[in-house]
NUBAZA-664292 format. One line per field, with one value per atom (N, C-alpha, C): residue number from 1; atom name; x, y, z. Coordinates in pm, whole numbers. Layout:
% NUBAZA-664292
miza <- [NUM, ...]
vexfi <- [CA, ...]
X <- [X, ...]
Y <- [Y, ...]
Z <- [Z, ...]
***
This chain:
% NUBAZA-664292
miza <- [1, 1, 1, 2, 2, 2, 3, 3, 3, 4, 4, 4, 5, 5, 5, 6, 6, 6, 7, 7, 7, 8, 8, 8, 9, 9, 9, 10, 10, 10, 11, 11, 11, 12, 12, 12, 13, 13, 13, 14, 14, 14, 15, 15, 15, 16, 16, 16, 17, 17, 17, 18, 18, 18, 19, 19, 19, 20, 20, 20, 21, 21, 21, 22, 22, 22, 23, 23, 23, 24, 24, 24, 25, 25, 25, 26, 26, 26, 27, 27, 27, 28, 28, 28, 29, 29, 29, 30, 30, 30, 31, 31, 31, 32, 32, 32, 33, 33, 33, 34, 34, 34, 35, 35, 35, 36, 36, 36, 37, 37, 37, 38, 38, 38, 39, 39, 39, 40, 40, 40, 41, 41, 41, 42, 42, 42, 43, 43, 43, 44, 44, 44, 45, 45, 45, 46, 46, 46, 47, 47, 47, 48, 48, 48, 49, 49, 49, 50, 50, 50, 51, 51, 51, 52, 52, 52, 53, 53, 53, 54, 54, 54, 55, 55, 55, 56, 56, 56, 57, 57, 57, 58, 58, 58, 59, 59, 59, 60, 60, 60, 61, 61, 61, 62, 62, 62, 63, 63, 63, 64, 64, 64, 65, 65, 65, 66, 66, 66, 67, 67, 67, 68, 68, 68, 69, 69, 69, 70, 70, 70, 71, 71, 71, 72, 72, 72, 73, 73, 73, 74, 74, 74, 75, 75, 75, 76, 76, 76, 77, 77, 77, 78, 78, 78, 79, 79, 79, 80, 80, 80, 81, 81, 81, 82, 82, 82, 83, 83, 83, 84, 84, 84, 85, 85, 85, 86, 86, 86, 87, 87, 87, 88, 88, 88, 89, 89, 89, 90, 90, 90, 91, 91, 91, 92, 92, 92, 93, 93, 93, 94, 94, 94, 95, 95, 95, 96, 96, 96, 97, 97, 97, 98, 98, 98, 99, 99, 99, 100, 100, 100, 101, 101, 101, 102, 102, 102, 103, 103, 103, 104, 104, 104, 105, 105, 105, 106, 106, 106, 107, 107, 107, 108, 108, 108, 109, 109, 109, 110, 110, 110, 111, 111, 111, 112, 112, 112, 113, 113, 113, 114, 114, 114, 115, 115, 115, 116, 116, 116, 117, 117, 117, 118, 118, 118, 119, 119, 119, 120, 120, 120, 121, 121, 121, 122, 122, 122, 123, 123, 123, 124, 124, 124, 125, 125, 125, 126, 126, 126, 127, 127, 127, 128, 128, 128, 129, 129, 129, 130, 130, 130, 131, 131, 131, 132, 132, 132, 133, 133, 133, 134, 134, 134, 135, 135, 135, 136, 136, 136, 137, 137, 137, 138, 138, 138, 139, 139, 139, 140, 140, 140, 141, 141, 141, 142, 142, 142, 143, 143, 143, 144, 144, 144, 145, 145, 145, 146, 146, 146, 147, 147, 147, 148, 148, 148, 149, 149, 149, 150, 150, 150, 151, 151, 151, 152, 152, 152, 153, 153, 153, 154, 154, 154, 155, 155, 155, 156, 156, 156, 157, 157, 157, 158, 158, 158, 159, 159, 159, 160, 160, 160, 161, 161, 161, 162, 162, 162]
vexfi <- [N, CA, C, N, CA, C, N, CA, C, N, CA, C, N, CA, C, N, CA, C, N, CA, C, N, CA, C, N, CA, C, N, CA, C, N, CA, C, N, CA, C, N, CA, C, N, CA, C, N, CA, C, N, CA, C, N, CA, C, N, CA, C, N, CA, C, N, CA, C, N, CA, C, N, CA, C, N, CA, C, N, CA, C, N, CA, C, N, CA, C, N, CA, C, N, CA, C, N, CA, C, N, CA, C, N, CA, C, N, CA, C, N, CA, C, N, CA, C, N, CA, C, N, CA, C, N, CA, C, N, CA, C, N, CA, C, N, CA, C, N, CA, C, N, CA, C, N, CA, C, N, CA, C, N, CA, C, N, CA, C, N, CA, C, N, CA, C, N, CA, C, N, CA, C, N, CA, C, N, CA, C, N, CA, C, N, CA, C, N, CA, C, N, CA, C, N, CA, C, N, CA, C, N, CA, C, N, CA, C, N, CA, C, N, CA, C, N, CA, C, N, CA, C, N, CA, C, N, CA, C, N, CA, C, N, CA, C, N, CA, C, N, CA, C, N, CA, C, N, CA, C, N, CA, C, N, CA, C, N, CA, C, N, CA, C, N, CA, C, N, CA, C, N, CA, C, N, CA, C, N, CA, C, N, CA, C, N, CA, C, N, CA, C, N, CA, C, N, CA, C, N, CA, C, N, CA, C, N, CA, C, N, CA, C, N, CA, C, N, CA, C, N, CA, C, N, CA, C, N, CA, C, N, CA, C, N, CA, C, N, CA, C, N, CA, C, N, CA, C, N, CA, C, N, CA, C, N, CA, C, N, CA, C, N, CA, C, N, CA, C, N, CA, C, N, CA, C, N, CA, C, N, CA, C, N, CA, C, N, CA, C, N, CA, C, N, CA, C, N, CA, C, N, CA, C, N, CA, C, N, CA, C, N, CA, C, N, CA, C, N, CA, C, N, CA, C, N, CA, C, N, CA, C, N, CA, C, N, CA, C, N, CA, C, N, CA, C, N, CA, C, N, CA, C, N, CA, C, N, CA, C, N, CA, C, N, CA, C, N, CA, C, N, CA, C, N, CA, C, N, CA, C, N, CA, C, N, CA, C, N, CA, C, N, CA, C, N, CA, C, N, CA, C, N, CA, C, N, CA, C, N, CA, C, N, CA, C, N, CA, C, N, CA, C, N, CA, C, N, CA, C, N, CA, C, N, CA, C, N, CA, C, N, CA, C, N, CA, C, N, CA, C, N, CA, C, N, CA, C, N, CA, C, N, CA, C]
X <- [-2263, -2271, -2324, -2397, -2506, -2401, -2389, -2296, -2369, -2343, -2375, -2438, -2536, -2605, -2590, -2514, -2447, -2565, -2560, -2663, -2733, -2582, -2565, -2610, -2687, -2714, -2865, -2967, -3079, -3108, -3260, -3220, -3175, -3209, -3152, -2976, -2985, -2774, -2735, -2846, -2789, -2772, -2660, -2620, -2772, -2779, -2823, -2823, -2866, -2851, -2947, -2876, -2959, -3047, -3183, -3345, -3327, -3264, -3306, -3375, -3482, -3591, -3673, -3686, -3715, -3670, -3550, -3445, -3470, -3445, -3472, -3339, -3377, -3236, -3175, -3035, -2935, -2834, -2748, -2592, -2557, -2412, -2358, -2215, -2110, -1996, -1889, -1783, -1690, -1539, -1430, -1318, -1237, -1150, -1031, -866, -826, -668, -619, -528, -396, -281, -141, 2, 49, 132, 258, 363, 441, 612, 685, 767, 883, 1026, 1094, 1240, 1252, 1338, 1344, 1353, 1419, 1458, 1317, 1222, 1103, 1013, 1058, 953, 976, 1098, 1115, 1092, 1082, 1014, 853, 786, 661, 629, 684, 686, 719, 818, 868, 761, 714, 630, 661, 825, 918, 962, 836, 831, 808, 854, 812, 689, 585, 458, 363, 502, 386, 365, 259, 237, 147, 241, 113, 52, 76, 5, -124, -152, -250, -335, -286, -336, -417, -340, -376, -511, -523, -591, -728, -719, -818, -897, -797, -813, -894, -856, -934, -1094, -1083, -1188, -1346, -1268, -1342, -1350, -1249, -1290, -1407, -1452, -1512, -1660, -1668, -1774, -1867, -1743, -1795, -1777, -1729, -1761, -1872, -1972, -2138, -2086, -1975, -1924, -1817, -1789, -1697, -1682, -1814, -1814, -1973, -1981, -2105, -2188, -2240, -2371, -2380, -2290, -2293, -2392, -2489, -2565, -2491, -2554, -2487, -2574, -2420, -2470, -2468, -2535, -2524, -2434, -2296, -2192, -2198, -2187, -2213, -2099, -1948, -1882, -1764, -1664, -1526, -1451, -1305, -1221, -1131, -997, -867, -753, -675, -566, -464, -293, -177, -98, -27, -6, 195, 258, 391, 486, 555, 645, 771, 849, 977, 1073, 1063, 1147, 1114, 982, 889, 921, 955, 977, 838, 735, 551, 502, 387, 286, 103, 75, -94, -178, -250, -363, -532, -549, -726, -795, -928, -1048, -1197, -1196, -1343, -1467, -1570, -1665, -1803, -1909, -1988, -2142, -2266, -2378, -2559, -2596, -2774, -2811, -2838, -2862, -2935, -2953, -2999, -2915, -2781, -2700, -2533, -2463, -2364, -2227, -2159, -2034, -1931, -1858, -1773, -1673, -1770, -1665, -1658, -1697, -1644, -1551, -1536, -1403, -1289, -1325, -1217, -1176, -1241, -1226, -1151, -1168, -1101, -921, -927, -804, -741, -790, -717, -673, -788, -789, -645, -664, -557, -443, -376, -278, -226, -292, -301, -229, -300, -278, -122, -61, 62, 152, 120, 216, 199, 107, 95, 196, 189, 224, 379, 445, 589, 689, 578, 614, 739, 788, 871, 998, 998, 1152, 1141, 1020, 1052, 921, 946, 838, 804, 921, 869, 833, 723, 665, 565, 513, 440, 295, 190, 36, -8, -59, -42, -142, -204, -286, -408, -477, -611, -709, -791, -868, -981, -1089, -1180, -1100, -1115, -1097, -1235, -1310, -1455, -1598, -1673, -1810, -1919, -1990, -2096, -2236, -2348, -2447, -2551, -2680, -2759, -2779, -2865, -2905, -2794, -2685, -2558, -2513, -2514, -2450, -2277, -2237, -2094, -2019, -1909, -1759, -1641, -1561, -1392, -1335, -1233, -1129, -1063, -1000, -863, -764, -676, -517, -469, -384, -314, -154]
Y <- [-2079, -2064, -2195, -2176, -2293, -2316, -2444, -2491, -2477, -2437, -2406, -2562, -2563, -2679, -2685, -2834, -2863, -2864, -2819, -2792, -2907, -2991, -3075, -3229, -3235, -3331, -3303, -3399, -3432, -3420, -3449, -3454, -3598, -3712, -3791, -3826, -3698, -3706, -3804, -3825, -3866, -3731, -3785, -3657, -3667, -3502, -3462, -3383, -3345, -3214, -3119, -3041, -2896, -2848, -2819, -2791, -2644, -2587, -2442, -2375, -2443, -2406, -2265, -2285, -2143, -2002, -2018, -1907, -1841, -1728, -1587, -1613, -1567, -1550, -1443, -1447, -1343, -1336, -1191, -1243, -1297, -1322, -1420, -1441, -1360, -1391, -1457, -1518, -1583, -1587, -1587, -1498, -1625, -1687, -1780, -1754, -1799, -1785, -1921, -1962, -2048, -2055, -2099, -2092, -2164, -2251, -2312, -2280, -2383, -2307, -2419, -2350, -2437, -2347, -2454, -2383, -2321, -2200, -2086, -2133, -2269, -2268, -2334, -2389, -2407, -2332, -2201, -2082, -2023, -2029, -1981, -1998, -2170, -2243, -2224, -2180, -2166, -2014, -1940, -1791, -1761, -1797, -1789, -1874, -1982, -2056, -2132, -2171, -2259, -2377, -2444, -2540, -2685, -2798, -2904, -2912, -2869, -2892, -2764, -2627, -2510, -2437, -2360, -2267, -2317, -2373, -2421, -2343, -2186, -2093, -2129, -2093, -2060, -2225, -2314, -2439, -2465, -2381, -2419, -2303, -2218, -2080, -2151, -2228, -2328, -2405, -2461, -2607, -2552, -2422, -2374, -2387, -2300, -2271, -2404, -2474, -2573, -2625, -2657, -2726, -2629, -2516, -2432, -2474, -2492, -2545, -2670, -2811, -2881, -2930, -2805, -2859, -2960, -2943, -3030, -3190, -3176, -3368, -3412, -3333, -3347, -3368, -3275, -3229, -3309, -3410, -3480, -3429, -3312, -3281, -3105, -3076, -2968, -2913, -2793, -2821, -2755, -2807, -2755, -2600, -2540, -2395, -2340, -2221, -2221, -2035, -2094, -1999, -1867, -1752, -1629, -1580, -1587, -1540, -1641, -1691, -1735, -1620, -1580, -1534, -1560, -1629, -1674, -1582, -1585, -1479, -1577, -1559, -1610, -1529, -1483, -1437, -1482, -1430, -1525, -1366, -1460, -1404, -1457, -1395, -1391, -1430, -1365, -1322, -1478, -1572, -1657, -1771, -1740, -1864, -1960, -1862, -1923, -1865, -1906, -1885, -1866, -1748, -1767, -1768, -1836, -1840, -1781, -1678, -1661, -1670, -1711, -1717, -1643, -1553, -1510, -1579, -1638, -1721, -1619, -1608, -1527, -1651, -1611, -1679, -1552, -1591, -1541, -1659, -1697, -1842, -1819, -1934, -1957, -1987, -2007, -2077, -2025, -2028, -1978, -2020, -1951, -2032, -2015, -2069, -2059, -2198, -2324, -2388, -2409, -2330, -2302, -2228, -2115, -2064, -2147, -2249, -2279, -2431, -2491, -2582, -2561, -2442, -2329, -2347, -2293, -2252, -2392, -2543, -2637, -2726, -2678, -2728, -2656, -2573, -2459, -2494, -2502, -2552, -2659, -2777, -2870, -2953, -2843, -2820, -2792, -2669, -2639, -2748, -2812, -2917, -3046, -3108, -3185, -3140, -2997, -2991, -2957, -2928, -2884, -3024, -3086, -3243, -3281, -3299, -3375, -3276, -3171, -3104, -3058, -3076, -3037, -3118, -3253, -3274, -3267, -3171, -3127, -2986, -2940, -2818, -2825, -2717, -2801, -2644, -2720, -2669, -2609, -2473, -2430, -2355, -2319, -2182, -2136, -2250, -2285, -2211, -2089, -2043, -1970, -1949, -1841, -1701, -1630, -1464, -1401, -1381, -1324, -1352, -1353, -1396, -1295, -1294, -1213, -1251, -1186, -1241, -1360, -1342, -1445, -1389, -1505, -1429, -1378, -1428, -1399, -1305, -1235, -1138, -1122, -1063, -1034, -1101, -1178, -1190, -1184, -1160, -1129, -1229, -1255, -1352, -1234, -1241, -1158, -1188, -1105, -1120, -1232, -1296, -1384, -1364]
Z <- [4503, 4359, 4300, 4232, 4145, 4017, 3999, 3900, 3772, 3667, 3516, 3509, 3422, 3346, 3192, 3146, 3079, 2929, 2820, 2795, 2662, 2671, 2569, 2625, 2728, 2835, 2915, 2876, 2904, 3037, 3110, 3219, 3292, 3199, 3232, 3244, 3164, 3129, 3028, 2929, 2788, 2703, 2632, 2540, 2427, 2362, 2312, 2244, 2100, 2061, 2116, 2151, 2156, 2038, 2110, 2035, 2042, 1955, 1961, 1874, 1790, 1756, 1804, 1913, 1986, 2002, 1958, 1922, 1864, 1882, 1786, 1658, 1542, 1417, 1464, 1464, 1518, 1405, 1411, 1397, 1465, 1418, 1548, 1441, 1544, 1490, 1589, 1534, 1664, 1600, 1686, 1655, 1722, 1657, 1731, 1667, 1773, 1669, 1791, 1721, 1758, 1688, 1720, 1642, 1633, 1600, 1550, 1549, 1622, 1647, 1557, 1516, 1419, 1428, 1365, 1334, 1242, 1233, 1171, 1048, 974, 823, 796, 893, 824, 817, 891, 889, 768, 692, 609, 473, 504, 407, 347, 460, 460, 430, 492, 451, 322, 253, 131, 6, 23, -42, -119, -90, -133, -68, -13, 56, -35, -60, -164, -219, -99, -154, -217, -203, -297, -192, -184, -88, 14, 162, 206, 309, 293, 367, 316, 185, 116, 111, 110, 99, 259, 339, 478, 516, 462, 455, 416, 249, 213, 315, 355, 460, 603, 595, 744, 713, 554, 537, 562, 439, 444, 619, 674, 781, 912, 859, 915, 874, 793, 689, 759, 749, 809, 937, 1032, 1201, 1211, 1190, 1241, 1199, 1084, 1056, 1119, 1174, 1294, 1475, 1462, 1607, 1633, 1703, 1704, 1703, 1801, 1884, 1809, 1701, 1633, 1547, 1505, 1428, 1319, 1173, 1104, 1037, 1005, 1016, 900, 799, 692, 700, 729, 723, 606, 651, 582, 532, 653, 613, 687, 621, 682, 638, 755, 693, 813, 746, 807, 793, 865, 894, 916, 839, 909, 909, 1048, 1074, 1067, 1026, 1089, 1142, 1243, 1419, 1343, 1300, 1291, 1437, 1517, 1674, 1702, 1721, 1846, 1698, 1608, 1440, 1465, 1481, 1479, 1383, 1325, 1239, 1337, 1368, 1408, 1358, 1305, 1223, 1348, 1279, 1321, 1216, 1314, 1183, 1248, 1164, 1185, 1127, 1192, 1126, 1144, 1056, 1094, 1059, 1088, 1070, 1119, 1041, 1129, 1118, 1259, 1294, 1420, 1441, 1626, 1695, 1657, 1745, 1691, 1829, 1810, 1644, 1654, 1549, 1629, 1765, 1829, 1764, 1800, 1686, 1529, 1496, 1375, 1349, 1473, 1438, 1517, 1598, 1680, 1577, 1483, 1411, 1264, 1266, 1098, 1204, 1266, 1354, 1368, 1419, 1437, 1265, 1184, 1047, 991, 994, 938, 999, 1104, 1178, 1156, 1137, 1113, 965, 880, 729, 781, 792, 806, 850, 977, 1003, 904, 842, 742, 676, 574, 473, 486, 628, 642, 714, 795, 881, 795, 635, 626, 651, 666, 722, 895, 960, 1088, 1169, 1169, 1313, 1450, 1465, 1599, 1593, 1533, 1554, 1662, 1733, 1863, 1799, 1840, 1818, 1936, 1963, 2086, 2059, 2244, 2260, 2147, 2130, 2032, 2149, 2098, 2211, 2100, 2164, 2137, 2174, 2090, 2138, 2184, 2087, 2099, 2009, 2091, 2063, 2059, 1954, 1907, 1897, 1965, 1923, 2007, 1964, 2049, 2223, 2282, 2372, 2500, 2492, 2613, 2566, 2489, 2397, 2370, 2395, 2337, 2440, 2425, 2522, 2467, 2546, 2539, 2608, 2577, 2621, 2684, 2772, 2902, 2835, 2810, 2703, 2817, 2691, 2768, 2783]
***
């Protein structure tokens, strides 16, 4: 088996951005989720929206968004993409006292939006523990993954349940 070629790497093996100029315009959608575990009186805090700082579902929902936006100022070798559609999901687990946030990112581009949805998902998460940190810092950030990918020339993938 021939090892995959890294695509972000010259042939000299200096990093690079990827020239995809050549690319056909596609859809191209990409699907992530990750969760947050906390203790039940801060799940409740956050669920309820009676947390000190307001609702920081909805603040964190924001925060995905935007941070979906600007992956390319984040992510070095990213191009930046002129996003069609964000849409974030939180999800909260009563039984597991987690919150999952997904984000669907969509684009007609040349190039994928995988991290854009996987950057909405750590933004968003992120937001939550910021905004809950002063009643519970040990919430732990977990299981940040792609689900599924749309679009361009590899066409569609699935993630295997986990």
């Amino acid at each position: 088996m021939t090892t995959p070629k890294l695509s972000h790497f010259d042939a000299s093996g200096q990093a690079h951005m990827v020239d995809v100029g050549a690319k056909a315009e596609t859809a191209r959608r990409a699907v992530a989720s990750g969760r947050i575990n906390m203790l039940p009186e801060t799940l409740a805090l956050a669920r309820d929206g009676s947390a000190k700082k307001g609702d920081v579902i909805g603040i964190a929902r924001i925060a995905a968004i935007q941070g979906a936006k600007r992956t390319s100022e984040l992510i070095p070798l990213c191009h930046p993409l002129p996003l069609t559609r964000v849409a974030v999901e939180f999800d909260i687990d009563e039984a597991e006292s987690s919150i999952t946030c997904t984000a669907t990112t969509e684009t007609l581009g040349r190039t994928g939006v995988e991290m854009e949805a996987l950057t909405a998902v750590s933004v968003g998460l992120l937001t939550l523990y910021d905004m809950l940190k002063a009643v519970d810092r040990g919430m732990r950030i977990e299981s940040i993954r792609l689900l599924e990918k749309d679009g361009g020339k590899s066409g569609a993938w699935r993630a295997e349940q986990a």
